[in-house]
C-alpha positions as CSV (number, residue, x, y, z in Angstrom):
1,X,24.3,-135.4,151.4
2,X,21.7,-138.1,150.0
3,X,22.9,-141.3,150.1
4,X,21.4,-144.1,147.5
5,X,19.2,-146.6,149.1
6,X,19.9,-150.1,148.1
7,X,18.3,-150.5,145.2
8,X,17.1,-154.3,146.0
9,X,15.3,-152.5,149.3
10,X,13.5,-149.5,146.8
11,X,12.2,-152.1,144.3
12,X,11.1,-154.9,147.4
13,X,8.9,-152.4,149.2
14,X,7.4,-151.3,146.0
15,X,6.4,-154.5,145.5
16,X,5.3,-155.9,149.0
17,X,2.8,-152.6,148.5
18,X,1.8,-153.9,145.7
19,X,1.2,-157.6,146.9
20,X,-0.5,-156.2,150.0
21,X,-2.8,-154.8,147.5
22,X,-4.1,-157.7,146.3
23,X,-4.3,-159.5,149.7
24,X,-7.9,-160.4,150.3
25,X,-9.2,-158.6,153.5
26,X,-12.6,-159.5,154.9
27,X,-15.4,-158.0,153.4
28,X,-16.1,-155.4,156.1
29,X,-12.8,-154.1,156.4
30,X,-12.0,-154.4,152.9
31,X,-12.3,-150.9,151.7
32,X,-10.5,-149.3,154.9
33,X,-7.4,-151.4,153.7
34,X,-4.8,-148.6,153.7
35,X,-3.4,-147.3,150.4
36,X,0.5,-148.6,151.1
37,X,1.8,-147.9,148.1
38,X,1.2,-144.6,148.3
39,X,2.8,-144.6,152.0
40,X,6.3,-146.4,150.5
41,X,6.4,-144.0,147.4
42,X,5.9,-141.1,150.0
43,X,8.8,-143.0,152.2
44,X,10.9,-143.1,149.3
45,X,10.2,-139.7,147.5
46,X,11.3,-138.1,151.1
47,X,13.9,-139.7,151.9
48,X,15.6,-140.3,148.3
49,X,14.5,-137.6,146.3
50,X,17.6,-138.1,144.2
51,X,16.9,-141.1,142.7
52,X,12.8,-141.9,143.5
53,X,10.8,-139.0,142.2
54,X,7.9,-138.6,139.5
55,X,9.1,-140.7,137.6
56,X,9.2,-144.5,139.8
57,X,6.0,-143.2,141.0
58,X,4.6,-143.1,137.6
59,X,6.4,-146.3,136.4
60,X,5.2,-148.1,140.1
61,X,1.4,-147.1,139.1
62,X,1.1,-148.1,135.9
63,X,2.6,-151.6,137.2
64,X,-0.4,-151.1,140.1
65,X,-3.1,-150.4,137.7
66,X,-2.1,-153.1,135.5
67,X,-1.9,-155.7,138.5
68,X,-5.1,-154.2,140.6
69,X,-7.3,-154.0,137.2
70,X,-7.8,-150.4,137.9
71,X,-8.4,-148.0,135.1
72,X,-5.0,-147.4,133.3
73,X,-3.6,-144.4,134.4
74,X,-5.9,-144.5,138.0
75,X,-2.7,-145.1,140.1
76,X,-0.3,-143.5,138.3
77,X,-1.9,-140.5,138.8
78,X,-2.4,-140.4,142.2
79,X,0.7,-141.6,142.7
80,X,2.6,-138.8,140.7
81,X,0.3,-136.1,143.0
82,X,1.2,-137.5,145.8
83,X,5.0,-137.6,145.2
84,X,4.4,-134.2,143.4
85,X,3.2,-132.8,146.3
86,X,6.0,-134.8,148.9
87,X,9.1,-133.0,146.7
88,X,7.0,-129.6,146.7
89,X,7.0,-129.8,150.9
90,X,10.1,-132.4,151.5
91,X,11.8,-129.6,153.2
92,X,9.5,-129.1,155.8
93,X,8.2,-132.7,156.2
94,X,11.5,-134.4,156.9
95,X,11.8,-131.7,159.8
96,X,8.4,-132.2,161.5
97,X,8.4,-134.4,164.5
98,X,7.0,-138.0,163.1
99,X,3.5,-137.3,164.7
100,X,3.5,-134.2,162.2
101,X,4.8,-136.3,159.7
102,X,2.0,-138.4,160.0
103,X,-0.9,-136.1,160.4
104,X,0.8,-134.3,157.2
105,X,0.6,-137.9,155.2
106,X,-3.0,-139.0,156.8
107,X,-3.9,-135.1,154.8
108,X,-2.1,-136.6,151.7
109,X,-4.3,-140.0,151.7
110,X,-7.1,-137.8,152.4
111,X,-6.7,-135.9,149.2
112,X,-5.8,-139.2,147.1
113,X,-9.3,-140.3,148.5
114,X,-10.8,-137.2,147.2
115,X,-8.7,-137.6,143.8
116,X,-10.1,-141.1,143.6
117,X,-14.1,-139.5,144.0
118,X,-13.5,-137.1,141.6
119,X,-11.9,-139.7,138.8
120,X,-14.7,-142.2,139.3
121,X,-17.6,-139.2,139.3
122,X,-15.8,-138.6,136.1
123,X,-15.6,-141.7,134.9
124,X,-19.3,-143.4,135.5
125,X,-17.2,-145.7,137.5
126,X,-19.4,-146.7,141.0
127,X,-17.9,-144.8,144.1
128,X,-16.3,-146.5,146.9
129,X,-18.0,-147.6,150.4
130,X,-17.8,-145.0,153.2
131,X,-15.8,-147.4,154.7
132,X,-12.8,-146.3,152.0
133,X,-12.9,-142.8,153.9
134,X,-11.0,-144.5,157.1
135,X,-8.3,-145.6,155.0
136,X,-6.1,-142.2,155.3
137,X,-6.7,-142.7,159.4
138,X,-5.5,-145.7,158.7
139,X,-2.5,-144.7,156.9
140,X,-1.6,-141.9,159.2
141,X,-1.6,-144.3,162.3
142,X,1.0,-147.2,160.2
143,X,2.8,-144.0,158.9
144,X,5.0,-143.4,162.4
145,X,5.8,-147.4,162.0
146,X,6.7,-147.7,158.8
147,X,9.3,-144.8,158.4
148,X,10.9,-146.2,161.9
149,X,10.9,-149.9,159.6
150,X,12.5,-148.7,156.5
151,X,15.0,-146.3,158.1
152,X,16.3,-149.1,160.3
153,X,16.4,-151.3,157.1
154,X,17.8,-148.5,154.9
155,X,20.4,-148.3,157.9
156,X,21.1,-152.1,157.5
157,X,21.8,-152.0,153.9
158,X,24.3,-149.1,154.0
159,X,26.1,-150.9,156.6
160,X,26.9,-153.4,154.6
């Protein structure tokens, strides 16, 4: 049985990924910021597949791509593959130990970075540093920490 997550926790993690977003990083580490939203829609799309699914993800990148001035559409789509491809393997990821959990989601970013290339090749748009190729290792290092993070808060709100 799925249990709904508190909807004030959902909608507060969405948006601390999105405020994390805009955080100014120095310049050198800048593009190796990791892509968190993606990490919390991947959180949320395995562990609440009943109720965050396409559809928030869709909804949460438009939001992104209007707050980050990215190409409308640019989040939302990668976004929506990413939780696409989370509901196609849910059954296996939520069984892997966490360290496969996270070498699975670091493979995830990795194809969101590849998504990103493509969309700016595509586009004319000017392709990211090398430096923007260390964010998946990035991700798949604060993966194991933040599922521990939001189960224990998940936890906290059912409780109550």
């Amino acid at each position: 049985m799925i249990r709904k997550p508190s909807l004030a926790l959902v909608i507060g993690s969405l948006l601390f990924g999105m405020v994390f977003a805009l955080l100014p990083l120095p310049f050198a580490v800048g593009p190796a910021r990791p892509y968190l939203l993606a990490l919390l829609v991947a959180y949320w799309v395995m562990e609440a597949p009943n109720h965050v699914g396409l559809g928030v993800a869709f909804v949460t990148g438009l939001f992104a791509d209007l707050v980050l001035g990215t190409p409308l559409g640019e989040q939302a789509l990668r976004l929506v593959v990413l939780a696409f491809l989370i509901q196609r393997f849910r059954a296996r990821l939520r069984f892997f130990p966490l360290w496969q959990q996270a070498a699975s989601i670091g493979l995830l970013l990795l194809n969101d970075r590849v998504i990103v290339a493509a969309l700016h090749f595509v586009l004319g748009l000017p392709q990211a540093p090398w430096t923007a190729w260390l964010a998946p290792l990035v991700g798949l290092i604060l993966w194991p920490w933040q599922y521990v993070l939001l189960d224990r808060l998940r936890q906290r709100s059912r409780d109550r």
